[in-house]
PLY file of the C-alpha trace (Angstrom):
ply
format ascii 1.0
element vertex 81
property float x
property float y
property float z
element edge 80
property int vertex1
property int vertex2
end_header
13.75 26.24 -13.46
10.94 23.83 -14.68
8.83 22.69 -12.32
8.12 19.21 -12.03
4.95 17.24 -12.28
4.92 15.10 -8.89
1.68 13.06 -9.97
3.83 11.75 -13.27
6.47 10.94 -11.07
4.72 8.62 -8.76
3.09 6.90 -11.95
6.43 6.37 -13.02
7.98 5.47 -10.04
4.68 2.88 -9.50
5.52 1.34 -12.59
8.74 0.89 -12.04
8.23 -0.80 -8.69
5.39 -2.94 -10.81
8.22 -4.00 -13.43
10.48 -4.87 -11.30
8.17 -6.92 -9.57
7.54 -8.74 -12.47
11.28 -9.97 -12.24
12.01 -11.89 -15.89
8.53 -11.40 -17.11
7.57 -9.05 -19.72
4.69 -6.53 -19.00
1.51 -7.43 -20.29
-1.40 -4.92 -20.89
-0.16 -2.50 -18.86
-1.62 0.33 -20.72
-4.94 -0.28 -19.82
-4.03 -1.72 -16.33
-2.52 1.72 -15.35
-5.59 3.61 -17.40
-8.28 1.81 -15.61
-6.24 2.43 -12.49
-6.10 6.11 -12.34
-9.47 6.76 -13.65
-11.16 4.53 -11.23
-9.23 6.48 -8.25
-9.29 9.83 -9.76
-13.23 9.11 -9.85
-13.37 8.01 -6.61
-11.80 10.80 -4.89
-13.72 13.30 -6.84
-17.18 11.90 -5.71
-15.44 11.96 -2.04
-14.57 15.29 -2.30
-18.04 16.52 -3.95
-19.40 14.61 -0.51
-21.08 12.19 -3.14
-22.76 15.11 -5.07
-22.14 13.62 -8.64
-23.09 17.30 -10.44
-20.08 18.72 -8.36
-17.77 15.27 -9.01
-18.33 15.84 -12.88
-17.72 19.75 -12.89
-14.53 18.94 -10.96
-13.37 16.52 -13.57
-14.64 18.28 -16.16
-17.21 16.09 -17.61
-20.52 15.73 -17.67
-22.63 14.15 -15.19
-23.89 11.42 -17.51
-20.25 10.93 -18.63
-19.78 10.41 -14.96
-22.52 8.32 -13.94
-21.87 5.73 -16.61
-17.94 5.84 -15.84
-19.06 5.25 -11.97
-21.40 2.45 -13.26
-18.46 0.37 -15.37
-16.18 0.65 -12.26
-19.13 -0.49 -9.52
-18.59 2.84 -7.68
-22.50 3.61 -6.68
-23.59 2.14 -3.70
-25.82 -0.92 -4.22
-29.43 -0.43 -2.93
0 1
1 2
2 3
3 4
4 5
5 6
6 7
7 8
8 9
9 10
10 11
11 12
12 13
13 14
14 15
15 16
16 17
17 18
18 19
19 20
20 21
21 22
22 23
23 24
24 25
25 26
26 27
27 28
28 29
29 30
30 31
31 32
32 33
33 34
34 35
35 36
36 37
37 38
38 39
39 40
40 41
41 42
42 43
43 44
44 45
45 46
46 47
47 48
48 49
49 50
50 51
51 52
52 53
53 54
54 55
55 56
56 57
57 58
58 59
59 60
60 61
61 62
62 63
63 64
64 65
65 66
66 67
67 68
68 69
69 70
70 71
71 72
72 73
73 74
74 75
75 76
76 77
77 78
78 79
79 80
């Protein structure tokens, strides 16, 4: 039995809900919409669960920490001083 990937059903079940929100209009730019959307959360909760430690965030993502910090940067995720 193959086991099935919960996280891509909620995307898809998101988008559908988004869609039919839309009623007659046509999607527009969802790509990114739903791109900038999951990074920007998926980024968030790593730095949450690293307890703000961006070294740990970046080795649980799997990037680097610079990748990180400018990623963090673009989507205003540091705290202001």
């Amino acid at each position: 039995m193959k086991k099935k990937n919960l996280l891509e059903e909620c995307v898809r079940a998101s988008l559908e809900q988004y869609v039919d929100d839309l009623g007659d209009a046509d999607p527009s730019g969802m790509y990114e919409m739903v791109i900038s959307c999951v990074e920007r959360a998926t980024l968030a909760f790593a730095l949450e669960r690293a307890d703000h430690n961006q070294s740990r965030a970046a080795d649980f993502l799997g990037i680097t920490r610079n990748t990180l910090r400018k990623k963090l940067l673009a989507y205003k995720l540091l705290p202001t001083d």
